[in-house]
C-alpha positions, 0 to 999 in steps of 0.5 A: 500500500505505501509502495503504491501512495509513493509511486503516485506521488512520484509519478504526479511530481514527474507530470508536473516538473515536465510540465515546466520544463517543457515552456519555450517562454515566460509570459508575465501580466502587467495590469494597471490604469494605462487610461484617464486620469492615473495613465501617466502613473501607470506609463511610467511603472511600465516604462520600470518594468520594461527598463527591469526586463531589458536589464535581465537580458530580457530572460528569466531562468533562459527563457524569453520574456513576454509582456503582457500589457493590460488596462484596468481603465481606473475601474473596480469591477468589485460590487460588495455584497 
């Protein structure tokens, strides 16, 4: 019985490290207000972390950078309850 918990548990760790082995890139989200009053705030944390990423060599542990880039338009979508 425990020879059969450990090769499951050895076998779902294989699935899983394979998994991340297997990217060909690092996607990484960026959300903030790019729009209205707060845009020139946002810009320029941007303008940071594009200014990080190009100082790393734009990798991460070998792998290309991809930045994704989105605008929450100084908005809460969170209506409590």
């Amino acid at each position: 019985m425990i020879k059969r918990i450990v090769g499951l548990i050895v076998t779902g760790i294989l699935l899983v490290s394979s998994s991340v082995f297997a990217a060909d890139k690092v996607k990484i989200g960026y959300l903030s207000t790019m729009s209205g009053p707060g845009a020139s705030l946002g810009m320029d944390i941007l303008d940071g972390f594009k200014l990080g990423i190009k100082h790393c060599g734009e990798k991460l542990c070998g792998l290309p950078l991809e930045l994704i880039v989105g605008d929450d338009q100084l908005g809460c979508r969170f209506q409590p309850g």
